[in-house]
N, CA and C of each residue as an Amber inpcrd file, in Angstrom:
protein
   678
   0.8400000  -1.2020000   0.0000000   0.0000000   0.0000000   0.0000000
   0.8730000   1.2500000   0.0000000   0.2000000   1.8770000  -0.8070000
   0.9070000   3.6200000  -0.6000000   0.0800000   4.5460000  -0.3240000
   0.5340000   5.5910000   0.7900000   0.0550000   6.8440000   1.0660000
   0.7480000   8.0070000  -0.2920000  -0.4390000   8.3090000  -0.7230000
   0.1970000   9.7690000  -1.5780000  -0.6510000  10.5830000  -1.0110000
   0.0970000  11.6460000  -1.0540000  -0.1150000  13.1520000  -0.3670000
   0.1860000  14.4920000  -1.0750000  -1.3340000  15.1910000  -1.0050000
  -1.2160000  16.4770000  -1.8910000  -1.0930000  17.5710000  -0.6960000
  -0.0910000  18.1800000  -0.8230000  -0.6180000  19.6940000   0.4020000
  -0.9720000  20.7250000  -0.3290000  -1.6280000  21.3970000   0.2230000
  -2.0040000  22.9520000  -0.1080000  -2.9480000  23.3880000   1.4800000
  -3.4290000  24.2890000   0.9950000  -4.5970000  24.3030000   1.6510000
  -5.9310000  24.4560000   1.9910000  -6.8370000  23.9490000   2.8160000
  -8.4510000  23.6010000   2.4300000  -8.7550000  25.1860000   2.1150000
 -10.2090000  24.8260000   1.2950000 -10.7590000  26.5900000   1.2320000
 -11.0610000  26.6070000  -0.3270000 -12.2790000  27.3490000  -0.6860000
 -12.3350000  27.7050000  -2.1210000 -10.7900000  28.5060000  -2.1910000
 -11.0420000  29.9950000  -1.3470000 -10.1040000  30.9780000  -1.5560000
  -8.5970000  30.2950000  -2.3240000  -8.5370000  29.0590000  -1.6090000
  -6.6290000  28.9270000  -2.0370000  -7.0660000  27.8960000  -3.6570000
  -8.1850000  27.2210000  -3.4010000  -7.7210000  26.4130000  -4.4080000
  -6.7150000  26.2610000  -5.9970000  -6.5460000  27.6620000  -6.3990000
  -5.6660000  27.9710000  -7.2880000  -4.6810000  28.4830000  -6.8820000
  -4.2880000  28.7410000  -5.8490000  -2.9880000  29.4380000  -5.2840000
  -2.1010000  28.3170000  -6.0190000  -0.4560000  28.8350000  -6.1470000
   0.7300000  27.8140000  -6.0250000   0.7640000  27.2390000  -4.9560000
   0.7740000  27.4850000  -3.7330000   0.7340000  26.3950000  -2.7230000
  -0.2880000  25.2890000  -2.6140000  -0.8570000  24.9410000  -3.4700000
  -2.1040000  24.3130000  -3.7950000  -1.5680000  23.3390000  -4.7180000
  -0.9160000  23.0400000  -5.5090000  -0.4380000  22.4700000  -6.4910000
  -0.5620000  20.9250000  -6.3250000  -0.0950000  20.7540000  -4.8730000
  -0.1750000  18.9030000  -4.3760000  -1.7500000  18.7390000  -4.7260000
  -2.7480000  19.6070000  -3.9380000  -3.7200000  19.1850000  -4.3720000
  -4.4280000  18.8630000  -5.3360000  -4.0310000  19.9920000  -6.3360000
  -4.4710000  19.6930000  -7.7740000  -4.0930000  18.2780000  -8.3290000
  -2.5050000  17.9440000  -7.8870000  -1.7110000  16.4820000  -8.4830000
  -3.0710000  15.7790000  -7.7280000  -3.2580000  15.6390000  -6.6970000
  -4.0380000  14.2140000  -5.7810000  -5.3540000  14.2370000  -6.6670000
  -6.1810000  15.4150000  -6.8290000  -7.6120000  15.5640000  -7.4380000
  -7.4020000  14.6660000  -8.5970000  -6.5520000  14.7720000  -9.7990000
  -6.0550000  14.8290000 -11.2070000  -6.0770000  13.4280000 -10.8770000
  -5.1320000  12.7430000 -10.2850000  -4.9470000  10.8200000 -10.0370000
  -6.4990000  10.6390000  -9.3840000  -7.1240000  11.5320000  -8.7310000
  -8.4050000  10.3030000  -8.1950000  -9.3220000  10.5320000  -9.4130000
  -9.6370000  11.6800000  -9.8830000 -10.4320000  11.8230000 -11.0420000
 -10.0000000  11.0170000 -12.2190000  -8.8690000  11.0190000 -12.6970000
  -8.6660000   9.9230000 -14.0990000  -8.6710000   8.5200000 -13.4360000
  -8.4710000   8.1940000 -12.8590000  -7.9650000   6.6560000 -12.1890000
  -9.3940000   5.9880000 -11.1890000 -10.6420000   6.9270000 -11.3270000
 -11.8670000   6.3850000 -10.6080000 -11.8210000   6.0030000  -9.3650000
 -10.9570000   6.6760000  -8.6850000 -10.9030000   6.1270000  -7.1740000
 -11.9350000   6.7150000  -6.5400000 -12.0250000   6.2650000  -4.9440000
 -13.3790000   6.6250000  -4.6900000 -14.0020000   7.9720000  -3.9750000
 -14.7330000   8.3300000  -4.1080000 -15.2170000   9.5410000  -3.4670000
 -14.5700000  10.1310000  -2.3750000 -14.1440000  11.5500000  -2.1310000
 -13.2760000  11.6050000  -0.8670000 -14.4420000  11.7950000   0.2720000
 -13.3080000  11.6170000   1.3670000 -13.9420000  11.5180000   2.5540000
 -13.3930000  11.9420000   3.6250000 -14.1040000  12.7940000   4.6080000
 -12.8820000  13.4170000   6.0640000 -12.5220000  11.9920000   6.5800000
 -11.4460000  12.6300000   6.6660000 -10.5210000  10.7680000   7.7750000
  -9.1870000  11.3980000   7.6490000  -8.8250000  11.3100000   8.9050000
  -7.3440000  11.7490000   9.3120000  -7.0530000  13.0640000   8.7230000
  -7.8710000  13.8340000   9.6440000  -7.7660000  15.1870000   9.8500000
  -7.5900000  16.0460000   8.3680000  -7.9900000  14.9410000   7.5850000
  -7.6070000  15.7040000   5.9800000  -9.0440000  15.2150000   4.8140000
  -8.9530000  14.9220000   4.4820000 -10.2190000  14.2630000   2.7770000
  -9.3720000  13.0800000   2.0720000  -9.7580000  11.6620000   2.2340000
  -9.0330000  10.6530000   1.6190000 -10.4020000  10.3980000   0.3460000
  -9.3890000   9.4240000  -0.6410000  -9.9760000   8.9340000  -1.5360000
  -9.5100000   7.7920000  -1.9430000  -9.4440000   6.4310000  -1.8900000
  -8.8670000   5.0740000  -2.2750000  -9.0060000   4.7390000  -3.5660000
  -7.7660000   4.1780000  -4.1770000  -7.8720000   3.0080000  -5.3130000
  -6.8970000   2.5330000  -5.3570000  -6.8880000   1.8560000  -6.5570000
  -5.3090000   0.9300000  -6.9950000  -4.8420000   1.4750000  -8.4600000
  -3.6590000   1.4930000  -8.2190000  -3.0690000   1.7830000  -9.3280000
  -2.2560000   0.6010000  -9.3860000  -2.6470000  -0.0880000 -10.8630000
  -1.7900000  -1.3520000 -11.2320000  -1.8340000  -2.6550000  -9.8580000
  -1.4010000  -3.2140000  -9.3940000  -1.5200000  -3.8330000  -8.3250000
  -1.5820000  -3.0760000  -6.6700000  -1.1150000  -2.3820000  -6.7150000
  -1.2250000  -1.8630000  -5.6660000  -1.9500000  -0.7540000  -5.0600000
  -2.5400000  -0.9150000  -3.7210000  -3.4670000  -0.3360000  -3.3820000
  -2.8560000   1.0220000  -2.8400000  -3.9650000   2.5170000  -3.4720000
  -3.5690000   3.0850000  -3.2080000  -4.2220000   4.2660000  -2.1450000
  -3.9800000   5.1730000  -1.1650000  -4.7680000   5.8840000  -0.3690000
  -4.1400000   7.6020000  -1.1620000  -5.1710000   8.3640000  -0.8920000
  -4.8780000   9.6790000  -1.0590000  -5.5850000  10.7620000  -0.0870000
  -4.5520000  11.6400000  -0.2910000  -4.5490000  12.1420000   1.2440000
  -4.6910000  13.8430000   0.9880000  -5.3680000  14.7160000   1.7000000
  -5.5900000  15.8470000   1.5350000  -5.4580000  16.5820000   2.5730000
  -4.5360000  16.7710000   3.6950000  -4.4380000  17.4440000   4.5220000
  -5.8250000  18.5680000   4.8930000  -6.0640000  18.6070000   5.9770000
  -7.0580000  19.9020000   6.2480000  -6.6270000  20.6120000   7.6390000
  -5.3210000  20.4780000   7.6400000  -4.5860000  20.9500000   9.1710000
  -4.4580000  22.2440000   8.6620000  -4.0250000  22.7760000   7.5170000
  -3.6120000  23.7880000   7.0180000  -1.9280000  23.7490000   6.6870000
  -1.4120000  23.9970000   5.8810000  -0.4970000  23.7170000   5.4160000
   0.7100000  23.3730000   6.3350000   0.5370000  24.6970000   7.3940000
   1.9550000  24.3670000   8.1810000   1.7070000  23.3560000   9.3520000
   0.4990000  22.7050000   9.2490000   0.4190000  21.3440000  10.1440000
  -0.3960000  20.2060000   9.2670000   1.3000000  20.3540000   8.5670000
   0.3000000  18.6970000   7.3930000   0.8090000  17.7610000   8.1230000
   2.0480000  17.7890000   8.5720000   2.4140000  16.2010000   9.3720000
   1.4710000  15.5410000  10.1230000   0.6020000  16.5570000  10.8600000
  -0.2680000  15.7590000  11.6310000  -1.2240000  14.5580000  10.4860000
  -2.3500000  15.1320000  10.1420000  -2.6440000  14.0130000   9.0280000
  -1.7810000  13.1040000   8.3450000  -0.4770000  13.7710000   7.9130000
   0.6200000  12.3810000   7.4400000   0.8350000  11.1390000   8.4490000
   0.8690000  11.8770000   9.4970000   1.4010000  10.7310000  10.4730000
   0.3620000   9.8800000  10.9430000  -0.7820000  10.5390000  11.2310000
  -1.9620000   9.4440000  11.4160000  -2.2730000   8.5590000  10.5400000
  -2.5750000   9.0390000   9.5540000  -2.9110000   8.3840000   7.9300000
  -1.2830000   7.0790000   8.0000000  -0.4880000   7.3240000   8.0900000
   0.2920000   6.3960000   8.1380000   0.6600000   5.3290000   9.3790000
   0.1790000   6.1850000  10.6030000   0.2090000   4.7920000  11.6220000
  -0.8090000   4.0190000  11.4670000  -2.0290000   4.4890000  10.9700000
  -3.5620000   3.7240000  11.1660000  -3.0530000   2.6760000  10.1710000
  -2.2670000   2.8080000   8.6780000  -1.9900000   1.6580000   7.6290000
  -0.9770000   0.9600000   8.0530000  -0.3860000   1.5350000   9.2540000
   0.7130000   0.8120000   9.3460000   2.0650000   0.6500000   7.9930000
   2.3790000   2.2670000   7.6530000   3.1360000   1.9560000   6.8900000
   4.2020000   3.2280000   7.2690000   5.3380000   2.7580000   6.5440000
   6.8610000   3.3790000   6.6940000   6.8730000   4.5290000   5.4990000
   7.9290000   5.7140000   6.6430000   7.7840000   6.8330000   5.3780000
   8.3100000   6.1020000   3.6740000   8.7350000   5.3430000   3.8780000
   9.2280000   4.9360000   2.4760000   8.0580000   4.5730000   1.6300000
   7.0110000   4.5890000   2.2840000   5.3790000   4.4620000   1.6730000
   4.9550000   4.9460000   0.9870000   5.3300000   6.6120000   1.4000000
   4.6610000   7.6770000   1.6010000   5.2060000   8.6880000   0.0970000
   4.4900000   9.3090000  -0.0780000   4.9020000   9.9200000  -1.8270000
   3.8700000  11.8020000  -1.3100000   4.6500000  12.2970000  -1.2820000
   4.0770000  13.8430000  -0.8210000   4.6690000  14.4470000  -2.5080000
   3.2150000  15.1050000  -2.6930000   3.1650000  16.1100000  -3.6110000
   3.6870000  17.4940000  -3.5760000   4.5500000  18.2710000  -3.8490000
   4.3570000  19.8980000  -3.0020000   4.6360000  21.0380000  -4.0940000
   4.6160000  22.5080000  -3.7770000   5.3810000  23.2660000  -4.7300000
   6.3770000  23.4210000  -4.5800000   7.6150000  23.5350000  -5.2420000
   8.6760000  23.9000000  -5.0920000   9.2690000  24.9260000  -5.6820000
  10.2480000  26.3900000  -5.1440000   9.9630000  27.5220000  -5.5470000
  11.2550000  27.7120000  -6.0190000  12.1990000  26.9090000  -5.6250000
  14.1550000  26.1920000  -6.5720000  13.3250000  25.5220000  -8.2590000
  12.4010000  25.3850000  -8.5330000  11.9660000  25.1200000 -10.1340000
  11.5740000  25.9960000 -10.4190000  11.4520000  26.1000000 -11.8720000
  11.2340000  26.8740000 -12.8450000   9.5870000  26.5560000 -12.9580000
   8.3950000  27.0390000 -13.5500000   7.6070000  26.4160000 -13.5380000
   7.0770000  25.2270000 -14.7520000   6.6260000  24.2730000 -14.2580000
   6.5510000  23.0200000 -15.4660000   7.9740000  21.9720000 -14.9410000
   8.3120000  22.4090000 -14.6630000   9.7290000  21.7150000 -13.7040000
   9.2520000  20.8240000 -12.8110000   9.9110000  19.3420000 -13.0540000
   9.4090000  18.3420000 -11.5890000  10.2890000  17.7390000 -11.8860000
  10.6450000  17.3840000 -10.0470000  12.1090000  16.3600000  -9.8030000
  11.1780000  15.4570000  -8.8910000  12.0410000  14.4670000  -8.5440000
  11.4980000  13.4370000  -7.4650000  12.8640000  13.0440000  -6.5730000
  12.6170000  13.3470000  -5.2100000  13.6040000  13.1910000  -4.3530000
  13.0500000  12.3340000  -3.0760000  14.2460000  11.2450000  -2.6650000
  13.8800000  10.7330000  -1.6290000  14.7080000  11.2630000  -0.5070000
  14.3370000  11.6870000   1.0840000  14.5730000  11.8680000   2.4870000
  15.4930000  13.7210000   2.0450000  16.7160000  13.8410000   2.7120000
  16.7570000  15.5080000   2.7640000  15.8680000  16.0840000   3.3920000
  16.8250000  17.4600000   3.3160000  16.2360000  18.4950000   4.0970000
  14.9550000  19.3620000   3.4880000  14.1120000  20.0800000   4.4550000
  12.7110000  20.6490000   3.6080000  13.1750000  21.8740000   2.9720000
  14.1460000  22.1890000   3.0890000  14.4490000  23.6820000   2.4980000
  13.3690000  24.6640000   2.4700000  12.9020000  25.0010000   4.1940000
  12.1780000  26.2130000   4.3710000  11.0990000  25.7280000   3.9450000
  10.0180000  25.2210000   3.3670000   8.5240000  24.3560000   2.7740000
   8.0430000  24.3410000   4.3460000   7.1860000  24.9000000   4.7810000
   6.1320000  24.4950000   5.3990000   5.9460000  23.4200000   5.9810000
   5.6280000  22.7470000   5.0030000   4.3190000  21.4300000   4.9430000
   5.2760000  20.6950000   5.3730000   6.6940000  20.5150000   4.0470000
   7.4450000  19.5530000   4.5800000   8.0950000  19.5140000   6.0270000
   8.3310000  20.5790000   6.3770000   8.9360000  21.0760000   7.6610000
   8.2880000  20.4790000   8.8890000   7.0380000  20.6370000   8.6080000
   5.7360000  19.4840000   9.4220000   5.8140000  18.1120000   9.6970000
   5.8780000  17.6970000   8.2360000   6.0230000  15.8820000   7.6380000
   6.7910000  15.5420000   8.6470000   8.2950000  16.4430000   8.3410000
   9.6750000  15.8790000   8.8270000   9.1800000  15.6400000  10.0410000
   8.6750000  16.6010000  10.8470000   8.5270000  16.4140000  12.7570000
   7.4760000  15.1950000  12.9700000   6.9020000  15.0300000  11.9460000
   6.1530000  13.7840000  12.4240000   6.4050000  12.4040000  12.0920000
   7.3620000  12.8100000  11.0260000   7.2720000  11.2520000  10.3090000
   9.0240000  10.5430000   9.9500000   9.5300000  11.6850000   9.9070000
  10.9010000  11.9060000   9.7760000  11.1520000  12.4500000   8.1650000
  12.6360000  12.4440000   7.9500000  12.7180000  13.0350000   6.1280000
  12.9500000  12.1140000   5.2980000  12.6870000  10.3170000   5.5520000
  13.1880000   9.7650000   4.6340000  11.4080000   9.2660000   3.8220000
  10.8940000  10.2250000   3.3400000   9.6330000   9.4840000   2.9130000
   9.7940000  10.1610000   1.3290000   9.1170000   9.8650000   0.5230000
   9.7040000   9.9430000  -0.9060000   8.8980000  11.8200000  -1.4800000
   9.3920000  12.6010000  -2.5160000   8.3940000  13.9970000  -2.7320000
   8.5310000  13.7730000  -4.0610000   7.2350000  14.3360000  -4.6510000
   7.8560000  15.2560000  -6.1580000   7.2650000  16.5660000  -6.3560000
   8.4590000  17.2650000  -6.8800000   9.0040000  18.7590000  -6.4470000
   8.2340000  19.6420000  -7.7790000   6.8540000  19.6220000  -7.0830000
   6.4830000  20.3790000  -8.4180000   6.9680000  22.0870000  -8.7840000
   7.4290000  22.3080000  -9.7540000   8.2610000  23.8510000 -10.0290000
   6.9190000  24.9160000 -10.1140000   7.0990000  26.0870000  -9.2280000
   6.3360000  27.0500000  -9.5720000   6.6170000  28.4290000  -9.5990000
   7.9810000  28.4420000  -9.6560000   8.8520000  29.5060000  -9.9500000
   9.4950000  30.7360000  -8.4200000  10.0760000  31.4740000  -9.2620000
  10.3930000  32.3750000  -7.5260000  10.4650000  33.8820000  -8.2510000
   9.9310000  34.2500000  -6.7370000   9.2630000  35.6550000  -6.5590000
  10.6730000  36.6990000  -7.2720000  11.9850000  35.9450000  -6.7780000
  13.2020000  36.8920000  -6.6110000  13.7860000  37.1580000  -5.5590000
  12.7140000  37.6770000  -4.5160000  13.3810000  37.7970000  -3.4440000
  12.7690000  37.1970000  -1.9490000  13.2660000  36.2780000  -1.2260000
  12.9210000  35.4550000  -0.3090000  11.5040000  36.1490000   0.7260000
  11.9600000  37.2830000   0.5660000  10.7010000  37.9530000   1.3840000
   9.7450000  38.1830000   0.9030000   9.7160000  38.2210000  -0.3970000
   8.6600000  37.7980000  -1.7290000   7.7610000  36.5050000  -1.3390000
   8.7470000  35.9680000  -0.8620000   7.8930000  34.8330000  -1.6640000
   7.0350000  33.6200000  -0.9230000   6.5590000  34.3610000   0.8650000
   4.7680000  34.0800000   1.0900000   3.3500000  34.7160000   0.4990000
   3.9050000  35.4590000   0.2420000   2.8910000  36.2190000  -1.0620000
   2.7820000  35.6720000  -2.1250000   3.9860000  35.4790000  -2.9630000
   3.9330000  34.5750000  -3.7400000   2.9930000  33.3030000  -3.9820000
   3.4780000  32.5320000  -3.4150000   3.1560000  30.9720000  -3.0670000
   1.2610000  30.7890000  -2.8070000   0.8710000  32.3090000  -2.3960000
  -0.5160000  32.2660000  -1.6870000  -1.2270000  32.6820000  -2.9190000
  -0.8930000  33.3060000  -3.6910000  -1.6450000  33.6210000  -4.7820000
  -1.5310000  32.5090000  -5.6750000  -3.3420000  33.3260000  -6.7490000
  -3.2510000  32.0180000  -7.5930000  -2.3410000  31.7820000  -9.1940000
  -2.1400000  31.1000000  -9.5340000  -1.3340000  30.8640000 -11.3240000
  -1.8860000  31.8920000 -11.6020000  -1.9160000  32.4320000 -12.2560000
  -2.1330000  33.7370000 -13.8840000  -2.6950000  33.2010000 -14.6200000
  -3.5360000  33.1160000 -15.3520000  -4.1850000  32.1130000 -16.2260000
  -3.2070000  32.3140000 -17.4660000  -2.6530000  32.9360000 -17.6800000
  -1.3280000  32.0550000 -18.8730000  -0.8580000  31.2880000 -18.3160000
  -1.0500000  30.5530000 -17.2880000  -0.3320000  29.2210000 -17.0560000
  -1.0290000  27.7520000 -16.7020000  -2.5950000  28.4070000 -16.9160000
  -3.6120000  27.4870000 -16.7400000  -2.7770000  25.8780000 -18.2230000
  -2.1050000  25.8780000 -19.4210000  -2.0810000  25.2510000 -20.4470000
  -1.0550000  24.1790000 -19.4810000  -0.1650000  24.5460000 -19.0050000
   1.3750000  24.1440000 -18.5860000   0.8110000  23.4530000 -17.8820000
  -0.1100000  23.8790000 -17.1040000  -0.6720000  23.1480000 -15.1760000
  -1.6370000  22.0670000 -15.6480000  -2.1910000  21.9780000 -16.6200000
  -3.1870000  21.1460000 -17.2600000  -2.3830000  20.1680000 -17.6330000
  -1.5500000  20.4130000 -18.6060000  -0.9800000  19.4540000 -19.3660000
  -0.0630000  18.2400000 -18.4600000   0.3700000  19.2120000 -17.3320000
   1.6060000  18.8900000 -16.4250000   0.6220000  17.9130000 -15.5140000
  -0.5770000  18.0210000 -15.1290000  -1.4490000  17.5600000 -14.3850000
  -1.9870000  16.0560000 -14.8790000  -1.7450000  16.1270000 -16.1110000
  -2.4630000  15.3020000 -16.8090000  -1.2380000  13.8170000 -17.1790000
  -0.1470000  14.3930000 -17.0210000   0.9520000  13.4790000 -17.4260000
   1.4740000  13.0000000 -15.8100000   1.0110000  14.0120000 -15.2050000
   1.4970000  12.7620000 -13.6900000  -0.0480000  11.9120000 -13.5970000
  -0.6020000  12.3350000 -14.1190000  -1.7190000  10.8760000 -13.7320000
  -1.3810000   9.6190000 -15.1470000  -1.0850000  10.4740000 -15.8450000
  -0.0130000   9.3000000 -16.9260000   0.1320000   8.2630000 -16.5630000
   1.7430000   9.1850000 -15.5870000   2.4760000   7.9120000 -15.0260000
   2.4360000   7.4340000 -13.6600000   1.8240000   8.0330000 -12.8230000
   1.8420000   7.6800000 -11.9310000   1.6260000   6.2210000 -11.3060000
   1.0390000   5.1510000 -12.0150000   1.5110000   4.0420000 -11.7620000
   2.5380000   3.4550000 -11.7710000   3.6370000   4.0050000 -12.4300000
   5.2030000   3.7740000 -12.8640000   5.9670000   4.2070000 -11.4080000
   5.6330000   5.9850000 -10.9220000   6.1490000   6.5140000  -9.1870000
   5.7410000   5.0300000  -8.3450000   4.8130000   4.9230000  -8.5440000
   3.8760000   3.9490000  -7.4800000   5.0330000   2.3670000  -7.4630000
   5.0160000   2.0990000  -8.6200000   6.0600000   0.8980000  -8.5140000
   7.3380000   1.3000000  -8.1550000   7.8900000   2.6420000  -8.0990000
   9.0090000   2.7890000  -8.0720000  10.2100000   3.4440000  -8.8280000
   9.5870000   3.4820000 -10.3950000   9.9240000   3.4320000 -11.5170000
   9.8810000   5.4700000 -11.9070000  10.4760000   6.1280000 -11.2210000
  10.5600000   7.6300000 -11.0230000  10.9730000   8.1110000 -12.7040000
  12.3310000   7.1200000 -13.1790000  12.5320000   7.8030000 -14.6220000
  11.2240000   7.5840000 -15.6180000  10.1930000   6.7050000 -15.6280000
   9.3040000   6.6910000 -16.4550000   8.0150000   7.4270000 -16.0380000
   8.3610000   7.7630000 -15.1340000   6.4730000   8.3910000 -14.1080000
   7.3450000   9.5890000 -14.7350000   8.6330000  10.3280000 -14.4510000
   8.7880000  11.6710000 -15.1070000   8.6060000  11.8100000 -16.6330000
   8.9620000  11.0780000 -17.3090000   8.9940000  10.9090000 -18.7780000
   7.6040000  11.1280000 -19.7450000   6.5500000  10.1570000 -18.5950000
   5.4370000  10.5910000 -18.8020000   4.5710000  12.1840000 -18.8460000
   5.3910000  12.6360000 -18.0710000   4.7120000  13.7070000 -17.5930000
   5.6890000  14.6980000 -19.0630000   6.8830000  14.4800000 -19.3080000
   7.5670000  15.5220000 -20.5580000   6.9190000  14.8740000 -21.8010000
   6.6120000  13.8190000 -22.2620000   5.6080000  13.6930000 -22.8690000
   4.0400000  14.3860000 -23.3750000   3.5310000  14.3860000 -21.8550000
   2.5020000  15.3170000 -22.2720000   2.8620000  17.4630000 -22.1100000
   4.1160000  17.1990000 -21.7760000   4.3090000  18.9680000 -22.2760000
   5.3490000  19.4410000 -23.0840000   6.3110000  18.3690000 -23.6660000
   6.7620000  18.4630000 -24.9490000   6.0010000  17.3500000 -25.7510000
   4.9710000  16.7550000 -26.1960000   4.5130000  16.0060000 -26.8760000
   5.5370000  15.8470000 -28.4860000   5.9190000  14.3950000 -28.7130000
   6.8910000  13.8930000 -29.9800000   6.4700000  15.0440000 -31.2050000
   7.0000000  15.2200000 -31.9560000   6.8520000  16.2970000 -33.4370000
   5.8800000  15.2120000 -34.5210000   4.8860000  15.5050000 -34.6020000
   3.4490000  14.7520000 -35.4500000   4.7460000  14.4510000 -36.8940000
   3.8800000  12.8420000 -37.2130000   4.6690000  11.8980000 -38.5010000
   4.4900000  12.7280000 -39.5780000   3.1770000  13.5240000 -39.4310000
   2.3890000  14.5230000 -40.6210000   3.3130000  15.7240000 -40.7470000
   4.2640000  16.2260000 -40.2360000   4.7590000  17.3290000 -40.0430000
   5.2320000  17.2300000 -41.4820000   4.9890000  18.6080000 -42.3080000
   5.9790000  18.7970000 -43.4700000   7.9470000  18.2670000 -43.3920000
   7.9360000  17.4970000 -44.5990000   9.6460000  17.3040000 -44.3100000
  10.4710000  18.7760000 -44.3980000  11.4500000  18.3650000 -43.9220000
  12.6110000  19.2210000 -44.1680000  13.0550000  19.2960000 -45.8350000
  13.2870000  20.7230000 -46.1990000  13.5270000  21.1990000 -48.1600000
  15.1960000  20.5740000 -47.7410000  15.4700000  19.5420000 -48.5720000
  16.9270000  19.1500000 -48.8560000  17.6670000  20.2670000 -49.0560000
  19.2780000  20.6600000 -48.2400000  19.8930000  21.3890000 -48.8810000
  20.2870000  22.0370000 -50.0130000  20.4460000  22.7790000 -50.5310000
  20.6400000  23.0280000 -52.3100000  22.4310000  23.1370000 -52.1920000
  22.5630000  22.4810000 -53.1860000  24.3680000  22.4790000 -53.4900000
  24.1590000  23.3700000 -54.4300000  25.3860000  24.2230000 -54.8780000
  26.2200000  24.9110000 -55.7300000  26.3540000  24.5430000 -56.9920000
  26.2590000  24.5270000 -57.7080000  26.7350000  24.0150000 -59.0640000
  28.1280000  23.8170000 -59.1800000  28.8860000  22.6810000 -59.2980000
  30.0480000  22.5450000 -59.8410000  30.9760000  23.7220000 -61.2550000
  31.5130000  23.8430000 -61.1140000  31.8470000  24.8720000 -62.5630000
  32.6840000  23.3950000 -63.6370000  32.6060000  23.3570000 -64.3590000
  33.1260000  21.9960000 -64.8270000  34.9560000  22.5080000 -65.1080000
  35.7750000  21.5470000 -64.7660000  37.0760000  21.9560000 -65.1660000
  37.4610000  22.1890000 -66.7940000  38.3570000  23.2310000 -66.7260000
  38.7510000  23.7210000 -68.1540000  39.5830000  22.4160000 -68.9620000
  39.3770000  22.9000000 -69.9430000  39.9800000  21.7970000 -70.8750000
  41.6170000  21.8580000 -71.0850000  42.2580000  21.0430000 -70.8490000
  43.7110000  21.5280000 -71.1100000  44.0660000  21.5050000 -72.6460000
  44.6110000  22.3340000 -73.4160000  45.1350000  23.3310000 -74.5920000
  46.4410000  22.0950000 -74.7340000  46.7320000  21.1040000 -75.7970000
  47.4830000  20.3560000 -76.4140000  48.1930000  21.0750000 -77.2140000
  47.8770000  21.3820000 -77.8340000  48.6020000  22.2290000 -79.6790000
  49.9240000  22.7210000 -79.0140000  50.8710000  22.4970000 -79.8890000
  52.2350000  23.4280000 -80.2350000  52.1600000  24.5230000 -80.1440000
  53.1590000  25.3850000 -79.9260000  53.4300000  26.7780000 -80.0480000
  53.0010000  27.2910000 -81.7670000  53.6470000  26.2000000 -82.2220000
  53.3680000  26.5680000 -83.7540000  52.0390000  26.5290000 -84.4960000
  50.7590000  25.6340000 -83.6270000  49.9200000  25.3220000 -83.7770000
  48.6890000  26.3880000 -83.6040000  49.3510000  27.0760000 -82.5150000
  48.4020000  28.0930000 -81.5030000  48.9790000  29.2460000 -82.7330000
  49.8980000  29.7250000 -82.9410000  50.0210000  30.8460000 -84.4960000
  49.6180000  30.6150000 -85.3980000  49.7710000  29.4510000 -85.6040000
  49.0560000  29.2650000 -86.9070000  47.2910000  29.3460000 -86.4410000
  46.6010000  28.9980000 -85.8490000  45.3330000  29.2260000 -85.9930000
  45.2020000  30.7530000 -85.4570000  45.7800000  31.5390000 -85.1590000
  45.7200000  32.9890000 -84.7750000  44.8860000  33.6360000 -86.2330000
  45.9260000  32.8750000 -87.6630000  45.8650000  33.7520000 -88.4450000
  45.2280000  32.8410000 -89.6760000  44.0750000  32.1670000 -88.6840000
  42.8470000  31.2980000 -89.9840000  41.8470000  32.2240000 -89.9690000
């Protein structure tokens, strides 16, 4: 069994904020993948299914961001499972946006939520680091994080949303280089078979070499004066 975990936080108000982003990932896997209706349990909104063989729980914190550990840690003693279980969604403000890494245990680097996890659960439980860019300057950037995307970025967050429910049976087994692959797939999608070819280079024309001149000295005067 695996715990996956979206943070943000509860509320119409945030639902589009960047700090919201886990949630959007958790919604995106229960909605394509038919898992089941959420439900309050462990201080957050769960929703169950399986992905591929294995059974999966999803988890929605409702502590408020800077007390997600609490729900992590319950949600994981009640299954009886080890942070190595555990798969936390978050924003991350070291990416660019459309940017996702996947890292196991480390430090939270200032994150909230994770900062939480860690006190409850410890840092070796698995993340992926969704990118949502930076303010510039550190004092920027709780303001930042609280507001919502710009809708020029509604295409990126869709697409990006849509390729971790891709692969996410691939994270789930383990398999991190193909659960990411999936996801650059759906936001660099391959160049269509239909695409016009490439116009072949054009070469130069050769100049053809001159003819080399045989005749005598005597040959070349004499036709001077035909």
């Amino acid at each position: 069994m695996k715990l996956i975990v979206g943070l943000g936080n509860p509320g119409a108000k945030y639902a589009r904020n960047r700090h919201n982003i886990g949630f959007m990932a958790v919604d995106e896997i229960a909605s394509a993948h038919g898992f089941s209706p959420w439900r309050a349990k462990f201080q957050g909104q769960v929703s169950e299914g399986r992905l591929g063989s294995e059974k999966v729980i999803l988890l929605k914190p409702e502590t408020f961001m800077n007390l997600s550990g609490q729900a992590v840690g319950e949600a994981m003693r009640f299954h009886k499972l080890t942070p190595a279980d555990v798969i936390v969604f978050h924003d991350e403000i070291d990416l660019a946006p459309a940017k996702i890494r996947c890292k196991t245990g480390g430090g939270h680097a200032g994150h909230n939520g994770l900062r939480s996890i860690h006190a409850h659960i410890g840092p070796e439980y698995n993340r992926v680091r969704m990118g949502v860019g930076h303010p510039g300057h550190k004092d920027a950037v709780p303001g930042f994080v609280l507001r919502d995307f710009p809708k020029a970025d509604a295409e990126w967050i869709d697409d990006e949303l849509r390729g971790i429910s891709d692969g996410i049976a691939f994270l789930v087994a383990g398999d991190a280089p193909k659960f990411l692959n999936a996801i650059g797939l759906r936001l660099t999608p391959a160049r269509s078979s239909t695409a016009a070819p490439k116009k072949p280079a054009t070469t130069k024309p050769v100049a053809p070499k001159p003819v080399e001149d045989t005749r005598t000295a005597l040959q070349k005067l004499a036709d001077r004066f035909k």
